[in-house]
C-alpha positions as CSV (number, residue, x, y, z in Angstrom):
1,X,22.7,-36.6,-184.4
2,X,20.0,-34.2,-183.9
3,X,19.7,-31.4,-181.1
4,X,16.6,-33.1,-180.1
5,X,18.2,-36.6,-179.9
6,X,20.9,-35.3,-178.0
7,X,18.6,-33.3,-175.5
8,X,16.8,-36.6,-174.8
9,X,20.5,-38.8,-174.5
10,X,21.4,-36.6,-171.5
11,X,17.8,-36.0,-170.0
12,X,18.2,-40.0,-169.5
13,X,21.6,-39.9,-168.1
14,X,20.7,-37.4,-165.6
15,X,17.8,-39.7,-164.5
16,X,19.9,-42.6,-164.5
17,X,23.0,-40.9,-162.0
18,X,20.0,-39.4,-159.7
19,X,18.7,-42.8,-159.3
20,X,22.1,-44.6,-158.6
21,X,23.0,-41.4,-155.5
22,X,20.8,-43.3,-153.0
23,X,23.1,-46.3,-153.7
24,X,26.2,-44.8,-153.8
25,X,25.8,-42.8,-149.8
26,X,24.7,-46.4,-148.4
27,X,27.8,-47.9,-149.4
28,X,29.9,-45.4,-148.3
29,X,28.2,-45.9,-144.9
30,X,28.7,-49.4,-144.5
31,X,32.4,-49.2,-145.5
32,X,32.9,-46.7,-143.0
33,X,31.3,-48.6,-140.3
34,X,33.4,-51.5,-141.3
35,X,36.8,-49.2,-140.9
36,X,35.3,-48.1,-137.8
37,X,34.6,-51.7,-135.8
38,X,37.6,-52.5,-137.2
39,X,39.9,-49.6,-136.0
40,X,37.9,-50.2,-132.4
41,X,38.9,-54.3,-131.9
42,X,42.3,-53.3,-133.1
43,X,42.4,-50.8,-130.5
44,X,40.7,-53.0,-128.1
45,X,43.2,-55.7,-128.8
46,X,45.9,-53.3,-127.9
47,X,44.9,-52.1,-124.9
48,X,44.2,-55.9,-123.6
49,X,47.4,-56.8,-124.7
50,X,48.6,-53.8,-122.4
51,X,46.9,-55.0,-119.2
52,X,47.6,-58.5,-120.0
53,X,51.3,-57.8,-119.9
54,X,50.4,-55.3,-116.8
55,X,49.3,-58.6,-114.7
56,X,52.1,-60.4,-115.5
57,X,54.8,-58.0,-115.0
58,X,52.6,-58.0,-111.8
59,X,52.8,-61.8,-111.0
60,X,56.5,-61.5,-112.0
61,X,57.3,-59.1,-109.3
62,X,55.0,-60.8,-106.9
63,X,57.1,-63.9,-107.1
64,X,60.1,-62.2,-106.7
65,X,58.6,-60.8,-103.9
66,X,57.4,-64.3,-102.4
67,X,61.1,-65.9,-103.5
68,X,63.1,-63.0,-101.1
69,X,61.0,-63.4,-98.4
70,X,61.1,-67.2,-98.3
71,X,65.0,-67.1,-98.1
72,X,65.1,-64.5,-95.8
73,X,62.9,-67.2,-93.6
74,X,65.3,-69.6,-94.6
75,X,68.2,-67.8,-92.9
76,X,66.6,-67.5,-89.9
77,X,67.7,-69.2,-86.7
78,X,65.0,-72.5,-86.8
79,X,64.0,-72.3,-83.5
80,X,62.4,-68.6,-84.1
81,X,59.9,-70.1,-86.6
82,X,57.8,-72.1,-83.9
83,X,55.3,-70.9,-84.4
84,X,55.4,-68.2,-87.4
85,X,52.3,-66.4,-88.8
86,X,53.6,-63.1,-89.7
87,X,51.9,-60.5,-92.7
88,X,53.9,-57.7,-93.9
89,X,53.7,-55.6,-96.7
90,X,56.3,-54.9,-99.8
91,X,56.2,-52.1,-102.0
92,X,58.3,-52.7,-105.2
93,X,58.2,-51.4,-108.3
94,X,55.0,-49.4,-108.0
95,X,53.3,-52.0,-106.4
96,X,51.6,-52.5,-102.9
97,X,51.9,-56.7,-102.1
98,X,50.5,-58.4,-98.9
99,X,53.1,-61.1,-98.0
100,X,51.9,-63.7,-95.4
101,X,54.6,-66.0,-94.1
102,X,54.1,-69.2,-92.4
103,X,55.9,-72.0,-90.6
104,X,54.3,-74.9,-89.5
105,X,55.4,-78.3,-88.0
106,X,55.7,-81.0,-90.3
107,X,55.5,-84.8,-89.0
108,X,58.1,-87.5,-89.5
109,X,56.6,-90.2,-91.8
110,X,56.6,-93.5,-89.8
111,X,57.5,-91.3,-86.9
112,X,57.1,-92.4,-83.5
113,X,53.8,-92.2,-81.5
114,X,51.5,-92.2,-78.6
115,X,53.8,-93.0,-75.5
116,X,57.0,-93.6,-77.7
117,X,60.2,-91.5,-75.8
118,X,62.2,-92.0,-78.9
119,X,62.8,-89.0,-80.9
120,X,61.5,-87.7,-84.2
121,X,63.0,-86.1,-86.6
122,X,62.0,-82.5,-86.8
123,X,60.9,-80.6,-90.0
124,X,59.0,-77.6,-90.7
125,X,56.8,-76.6,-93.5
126,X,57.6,-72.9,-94.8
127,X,54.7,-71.1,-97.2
128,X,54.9,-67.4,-98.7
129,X,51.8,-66.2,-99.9
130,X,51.6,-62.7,-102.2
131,X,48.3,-60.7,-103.3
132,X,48.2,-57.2,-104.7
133,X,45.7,-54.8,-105.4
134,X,44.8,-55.4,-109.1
135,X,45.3,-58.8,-109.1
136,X,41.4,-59.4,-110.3
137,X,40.5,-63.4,-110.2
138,X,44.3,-64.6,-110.8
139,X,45.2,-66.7,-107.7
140,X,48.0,-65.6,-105.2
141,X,52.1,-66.1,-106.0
142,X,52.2,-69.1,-103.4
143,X,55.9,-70.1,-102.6
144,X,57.0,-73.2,-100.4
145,X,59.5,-74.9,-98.9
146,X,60.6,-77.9,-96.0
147,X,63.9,-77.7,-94.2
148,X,64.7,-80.5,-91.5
149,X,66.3,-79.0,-87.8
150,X,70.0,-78.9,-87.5
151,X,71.0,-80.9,-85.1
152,X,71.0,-79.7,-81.7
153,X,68.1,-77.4,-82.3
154,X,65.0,-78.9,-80.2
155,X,64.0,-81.9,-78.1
156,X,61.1,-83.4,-77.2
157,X,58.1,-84.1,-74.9
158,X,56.2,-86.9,-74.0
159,X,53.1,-86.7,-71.5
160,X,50.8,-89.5,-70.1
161,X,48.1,-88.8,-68.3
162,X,46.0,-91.9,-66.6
163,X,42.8,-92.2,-64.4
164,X,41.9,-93.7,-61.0
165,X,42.1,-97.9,-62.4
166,X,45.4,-96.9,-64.4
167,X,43.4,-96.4,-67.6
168,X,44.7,-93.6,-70.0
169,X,42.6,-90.9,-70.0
170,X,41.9,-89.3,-73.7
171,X,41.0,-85.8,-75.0
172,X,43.0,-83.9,-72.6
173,X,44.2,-80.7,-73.8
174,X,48.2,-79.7,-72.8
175,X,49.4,-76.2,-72.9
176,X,53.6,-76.0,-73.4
177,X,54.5,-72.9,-72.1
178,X,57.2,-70.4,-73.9
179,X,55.5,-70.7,-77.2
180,X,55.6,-74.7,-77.4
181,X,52.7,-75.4,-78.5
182,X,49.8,-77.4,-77.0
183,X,48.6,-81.4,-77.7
184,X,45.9,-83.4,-76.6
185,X,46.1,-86.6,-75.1
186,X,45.4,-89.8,-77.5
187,X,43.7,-93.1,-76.7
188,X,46.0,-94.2,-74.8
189,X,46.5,-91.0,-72.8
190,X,49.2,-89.5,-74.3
191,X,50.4,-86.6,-75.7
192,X,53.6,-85.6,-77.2
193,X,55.9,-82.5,-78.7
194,X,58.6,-83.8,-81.5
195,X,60.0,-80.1,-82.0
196,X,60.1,-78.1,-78.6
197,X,63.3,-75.6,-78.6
198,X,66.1,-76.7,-76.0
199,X,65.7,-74.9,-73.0
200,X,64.7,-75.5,-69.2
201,X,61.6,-74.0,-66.9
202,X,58.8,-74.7,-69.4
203,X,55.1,-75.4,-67.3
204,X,52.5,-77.4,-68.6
205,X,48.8,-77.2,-68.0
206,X,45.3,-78.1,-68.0
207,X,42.1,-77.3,-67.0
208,X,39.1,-79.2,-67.8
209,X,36.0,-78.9,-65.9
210,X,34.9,-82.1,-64.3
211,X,38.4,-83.9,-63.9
212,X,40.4,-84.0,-61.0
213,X,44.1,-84.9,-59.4
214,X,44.1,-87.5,-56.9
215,X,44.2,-84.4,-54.1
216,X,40.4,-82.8,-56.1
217,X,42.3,-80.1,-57.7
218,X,41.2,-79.3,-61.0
219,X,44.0,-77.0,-62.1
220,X,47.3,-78.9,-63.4
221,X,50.4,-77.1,-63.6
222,X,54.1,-79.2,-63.5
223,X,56.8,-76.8,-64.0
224,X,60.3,-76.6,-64.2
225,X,60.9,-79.0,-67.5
226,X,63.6,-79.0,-69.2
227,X,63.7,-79.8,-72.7
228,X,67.0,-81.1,-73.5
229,X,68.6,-80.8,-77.5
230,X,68.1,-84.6,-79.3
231,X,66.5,-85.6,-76.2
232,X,62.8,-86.6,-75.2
233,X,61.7,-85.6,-71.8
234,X,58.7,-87.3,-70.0
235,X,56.3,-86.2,-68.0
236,X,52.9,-87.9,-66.2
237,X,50.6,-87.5,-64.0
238,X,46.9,-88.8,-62.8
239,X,43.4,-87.1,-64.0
240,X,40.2,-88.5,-64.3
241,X,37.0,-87.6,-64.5
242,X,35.5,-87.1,-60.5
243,X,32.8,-88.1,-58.4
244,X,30.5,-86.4,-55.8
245,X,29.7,-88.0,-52.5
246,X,26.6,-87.0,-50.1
247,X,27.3,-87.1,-46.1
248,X,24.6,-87.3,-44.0
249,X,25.2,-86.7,-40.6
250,X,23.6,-87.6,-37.4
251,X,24.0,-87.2,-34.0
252,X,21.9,-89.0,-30.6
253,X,20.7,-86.4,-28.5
254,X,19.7,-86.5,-24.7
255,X,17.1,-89.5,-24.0
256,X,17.6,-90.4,-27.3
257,X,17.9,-94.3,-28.2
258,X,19.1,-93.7,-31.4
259,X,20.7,-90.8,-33.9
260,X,18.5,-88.0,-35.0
261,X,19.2,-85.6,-37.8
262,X,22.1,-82.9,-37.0
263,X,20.0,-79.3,-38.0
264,X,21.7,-78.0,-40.9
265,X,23.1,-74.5,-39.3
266,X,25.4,-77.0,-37.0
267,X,26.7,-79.4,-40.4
268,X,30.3,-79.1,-40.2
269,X,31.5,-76.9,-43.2
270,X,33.4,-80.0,-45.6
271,X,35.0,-83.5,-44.5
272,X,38.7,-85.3,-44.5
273,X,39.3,-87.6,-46.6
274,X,41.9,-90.5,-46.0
275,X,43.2,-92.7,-48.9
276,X,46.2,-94.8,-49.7
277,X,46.8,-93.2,-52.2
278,X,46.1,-89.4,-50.1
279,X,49.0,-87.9,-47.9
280,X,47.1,-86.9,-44.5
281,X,45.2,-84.1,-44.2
282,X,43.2,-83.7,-47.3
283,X,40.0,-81.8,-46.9
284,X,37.0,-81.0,-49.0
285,X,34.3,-79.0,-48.8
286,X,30.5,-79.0,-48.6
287,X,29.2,-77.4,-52.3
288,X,25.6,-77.6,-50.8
289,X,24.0,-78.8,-47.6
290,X,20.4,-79.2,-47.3
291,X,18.5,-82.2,-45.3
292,X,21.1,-83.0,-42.9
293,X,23.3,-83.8,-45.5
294,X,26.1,-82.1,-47.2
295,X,27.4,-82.6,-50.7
296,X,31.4,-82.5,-51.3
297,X,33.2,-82.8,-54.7
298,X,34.7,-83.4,-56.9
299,X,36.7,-86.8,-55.8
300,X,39.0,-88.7,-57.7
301,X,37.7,-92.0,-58.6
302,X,40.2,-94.2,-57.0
303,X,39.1,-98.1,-56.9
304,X,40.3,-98.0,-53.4
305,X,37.7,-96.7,-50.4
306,X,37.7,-93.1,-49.1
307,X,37.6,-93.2,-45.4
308,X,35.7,-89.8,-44.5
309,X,36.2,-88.0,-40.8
310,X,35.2,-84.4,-39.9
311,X,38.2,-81.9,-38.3
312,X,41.2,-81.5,-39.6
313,X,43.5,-83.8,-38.6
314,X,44.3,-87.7,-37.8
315,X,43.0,-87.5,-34.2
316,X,40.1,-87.0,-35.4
317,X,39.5,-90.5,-37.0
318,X,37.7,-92.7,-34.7
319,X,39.7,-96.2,-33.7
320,X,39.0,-99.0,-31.6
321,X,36.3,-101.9,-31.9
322,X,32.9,-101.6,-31.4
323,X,32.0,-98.8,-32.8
324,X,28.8,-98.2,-35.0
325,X,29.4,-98.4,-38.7
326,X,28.4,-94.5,-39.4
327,X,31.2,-93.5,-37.0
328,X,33.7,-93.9,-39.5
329,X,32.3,-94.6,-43.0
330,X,33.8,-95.4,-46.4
331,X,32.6,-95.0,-50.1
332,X,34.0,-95.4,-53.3
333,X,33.7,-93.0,-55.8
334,X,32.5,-93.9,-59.2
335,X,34.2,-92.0,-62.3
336,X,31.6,-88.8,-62.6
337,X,28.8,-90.3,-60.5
338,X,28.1,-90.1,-57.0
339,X,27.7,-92.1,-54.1
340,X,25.6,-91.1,-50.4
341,X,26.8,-92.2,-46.9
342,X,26.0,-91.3,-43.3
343,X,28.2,-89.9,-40.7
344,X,27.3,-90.2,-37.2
345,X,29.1,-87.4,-34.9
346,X,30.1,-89.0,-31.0
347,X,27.9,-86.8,-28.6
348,X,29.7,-85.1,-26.3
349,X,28.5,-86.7,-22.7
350,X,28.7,-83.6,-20.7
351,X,26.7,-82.1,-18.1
352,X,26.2,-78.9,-16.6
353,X,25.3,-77.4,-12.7
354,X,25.4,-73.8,-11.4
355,X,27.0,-73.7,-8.1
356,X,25.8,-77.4,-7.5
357,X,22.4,-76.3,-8.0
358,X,20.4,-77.8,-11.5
359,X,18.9,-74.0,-11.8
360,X,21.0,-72.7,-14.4
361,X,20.5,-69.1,-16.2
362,X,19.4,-68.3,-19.7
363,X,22.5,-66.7,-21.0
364,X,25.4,-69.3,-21.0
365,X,27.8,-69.1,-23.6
366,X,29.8,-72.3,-24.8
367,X,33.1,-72.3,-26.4
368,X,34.8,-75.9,-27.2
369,X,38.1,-76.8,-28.4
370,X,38.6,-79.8,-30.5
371,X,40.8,-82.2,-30.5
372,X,42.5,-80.9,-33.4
373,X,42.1,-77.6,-32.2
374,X,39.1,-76.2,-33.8
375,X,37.4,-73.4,-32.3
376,X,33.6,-74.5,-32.1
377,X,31.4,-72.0,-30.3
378,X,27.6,-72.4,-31.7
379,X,26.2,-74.9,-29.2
380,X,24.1,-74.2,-26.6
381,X,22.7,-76.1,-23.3
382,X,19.7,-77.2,-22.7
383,X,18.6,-75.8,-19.4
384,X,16.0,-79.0,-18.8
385,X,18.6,-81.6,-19.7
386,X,21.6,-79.9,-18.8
387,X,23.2,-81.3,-21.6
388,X,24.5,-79.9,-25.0
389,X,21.5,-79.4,-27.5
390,X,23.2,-80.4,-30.3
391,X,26.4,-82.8,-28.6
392,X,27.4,-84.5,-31.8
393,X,31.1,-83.1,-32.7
394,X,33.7,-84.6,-34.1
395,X,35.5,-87.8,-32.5
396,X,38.7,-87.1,-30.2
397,X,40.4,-86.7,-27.2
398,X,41.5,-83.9,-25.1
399,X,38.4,-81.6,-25.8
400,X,38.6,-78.2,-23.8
401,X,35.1,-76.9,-22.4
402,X,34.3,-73.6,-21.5
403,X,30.5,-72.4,-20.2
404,X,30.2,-69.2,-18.8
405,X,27.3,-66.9,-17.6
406,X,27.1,-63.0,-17.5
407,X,24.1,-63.1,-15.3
408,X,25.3,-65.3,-12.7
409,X,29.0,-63.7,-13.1
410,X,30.3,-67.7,-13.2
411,X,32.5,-70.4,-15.4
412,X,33.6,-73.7,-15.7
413,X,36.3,-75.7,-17.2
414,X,37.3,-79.0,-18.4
415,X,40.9,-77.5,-18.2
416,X,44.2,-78.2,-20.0
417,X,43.5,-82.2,-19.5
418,X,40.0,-81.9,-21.6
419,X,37.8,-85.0,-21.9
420,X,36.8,-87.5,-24.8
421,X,34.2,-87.4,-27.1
422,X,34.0,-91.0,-27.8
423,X,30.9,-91.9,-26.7
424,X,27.8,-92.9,-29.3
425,X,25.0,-92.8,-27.1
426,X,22.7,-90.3,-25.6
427,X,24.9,-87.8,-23.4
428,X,24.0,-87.7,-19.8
429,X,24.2,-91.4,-19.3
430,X,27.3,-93.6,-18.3
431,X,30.5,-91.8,-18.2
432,X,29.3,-88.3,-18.3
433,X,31.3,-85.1,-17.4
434,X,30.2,-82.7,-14.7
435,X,30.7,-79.2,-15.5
436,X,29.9,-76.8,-12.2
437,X,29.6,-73.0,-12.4
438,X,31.3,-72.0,-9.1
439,X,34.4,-70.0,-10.3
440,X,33.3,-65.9,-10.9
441,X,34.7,-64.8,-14.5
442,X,37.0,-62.5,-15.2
443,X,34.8,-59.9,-18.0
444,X,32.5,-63.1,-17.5
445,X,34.4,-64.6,-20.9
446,X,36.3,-67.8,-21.3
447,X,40.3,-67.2,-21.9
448,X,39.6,-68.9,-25.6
């Protein structure tokens, strides 16, 4: 071979390598991005298998956690778990957990119901529920358990509640004092407690707003019950939705051939009611009065008549024939409706002379005594008349009278004996009462 062949063989060569450099760099790029994407998923893969073995070391504890807590509720005594919602927090292991620990009352299958006394068995439902921090979208270690009540450790509670025809009255809510519980009465008014812990002076109550006992109280409240161990107690008692009733009243004034309006300012302040069904004595009061007329509630609705009577006690009932219908009315009260009667007040037949003259002065003072002793002293006379402006008070015997006058330094009295106020007609008439001013006062006052 010639120099000049062999100056050409390696001028070609070198050409040949330069070209093939280009080449030779791109691969070695590519293979060292594959190393790299492949060094990165391993170490990807390591660390998820790191914090996938973190979360369940986690859950591990966590149920451990949720396993020591539901036996330490199991050794409790089983009437301290009614009712149970208690959170707490554990730290073990490094970790911060949340445990929430819950009993709840679990019902007998097939167990008795409504007004049933006989006893059901008694069970309760205990839950553990864990969460920590880093716990991300896992769900919660939730543990469980039922145990049944040893014997001997509760009792039971039935409680029916009916309305004015006997009906049982639903949706009433019962409050158990000393943590047992509350119930609401079913459709056949009753309501019932199948795990109450032995033990005597619980209360139950209610409160709802438009119901009433048989007396108009709205507030219920029956204590002293004693829950006995295996036992069902029973309890009732009447509520029903009330009624309203409007009371005109009237009275007949002097001249007067029949009853005239009584002005408002002079409406008695509430009535008596008398009921079968009512010990003596039971009074309600005016909510509103306007027109002559007052409104009273809220009454039971019994299906039996309220008699209704102004003062406060039996005396002042009007008996005997002959008297006008208003005298002594009597409504029934529909369940939460209302119902309107008129009242017409006896006028007091009374009259009034100074010194046996008819001239009386301006400034007499009256002061009456009922028969059921009831201070009434905002009547006046009227000085034409010489009657009461207003007479109509309530019915009774016995009625104590006092007039007095400053000016003319003089009194009278019915005295000790009193008179009647029976009379329904205009006063002044048949049968009326003298009163004369001839005795001088003492502070020109009467002694009541």
């Amino acid at each position: 071979m010639t120099t000049t062949r062999a100056m050409a063989l390696l001028h070609r060569l070198r050409r040949r390598l330069a070209s093939e450099q280009g080449s030779f760099l791109i691969e070695a790029l590519v293979t060292a991005a594959i190393l790299l994407t492949a060094g990165a998923g391993v170490v990807l893969a390591l660390q998820t298998a790191h914090a996938q073995t973190g979360l369940q070391r986690a859950k591990a504890v966590a149920t451990d956690v949720a396993q020591t807590k539901l036996d330490e509720l199991r050794s409790r005594a089983y009437n301290t778990l009614r009712p149970l919602n208690e959170t707490a927090t554990v730290t073990q292991d490094g970790i911060t957990f949340t445990v929430v620990s819950t009993a709840t009352p679990v019902a007998q299958t097939g167990a008795p119901s409504g007004c049933n006394n006989q006893r059901a068995r008694d069970y309760m439902s205990l839950k553990t529920t864990v969460t920590w921090p880093k716990m991300g979208t896992r769900r919660p270690v939730v543990l469980d358990t039922l145990i049944a009540a040893p014997v001997g450790a509760g009792g039971g509670l039935v409680v029916s509640v009916t309305g004015g025809a006997g009906q049982g009255v639903q949706g009433i809510p019962l409050a158990l004092s000393s943590g047992g519980g509350s119930a609401t009465t079913d459709s056949g008014g009753c309501a019932r407690w199948d795990a109450v812990s032995a033990g005597t002076g619980y209360a139950l109550t209610t409160s709802v707003n438009g119901y009433v006992e048989p007396d108009g109280t709205q507030d219920v409240s029956i204590t002293g019950i004693n829950i006995v161990a295996e036992d069902t107690a029973q309890e009732s008692f009447a509520y029903d939705l009330g009624g309203t009733v409007a009371v005109r009243f009237q009275q007949r004034l002097a001249s007067s051939t029949s009853p005239s309006d009584v002005p408002n300012a002079l409406i008695p302040s509430g009535v008596t009611l008398t009921n079968g069904s009512l010990p003596a004595g039971v009074t309600k009061a005016f909510t509103s009065i306007s027109g002559a007329t007052g409104t009273a509630g809220l009454f039971y609705p019994f299906p039996s008549s309220y008699g209704i009577s102004v003062d406060s006690c039996t005396a002042a009932q009007p008996t005997g024939t002959g008297l006008p219908t208003a005298a002594y009315p009597s409504v029934t009260v529909p369940r939460g409706g209302s119902v309107s009667t008129t009242l017409e007040l006896p006028s007091l037949n009374l009259r009034l002379t100074n010194n046996g003259t008819t001239t009386l002065p301006s400034d007499i003072v009256v002061r009456i005594q009922t028969a059921c002793g009831t201070l009434i002293t905002n009547r006046t006379i009227d000085t034409t008349t010489r009657t009461l402006a207003n007479p109509g008070l309530p019915w009774g015997s016995g009625y104590d009278v006092c007039v007095s006058s400053a000016s003319a330094n003089r009194r009278a009295r019915t005295g000790t004996s009193g008179m009647d106020n029976k009379t329904y007609a205009a006063p002044g008439g048949t049968g009326v009462t003298t009163l004369d001013m001839t005795a001088p006062t003492l502070s020109n006052a009467c002694p009541f």
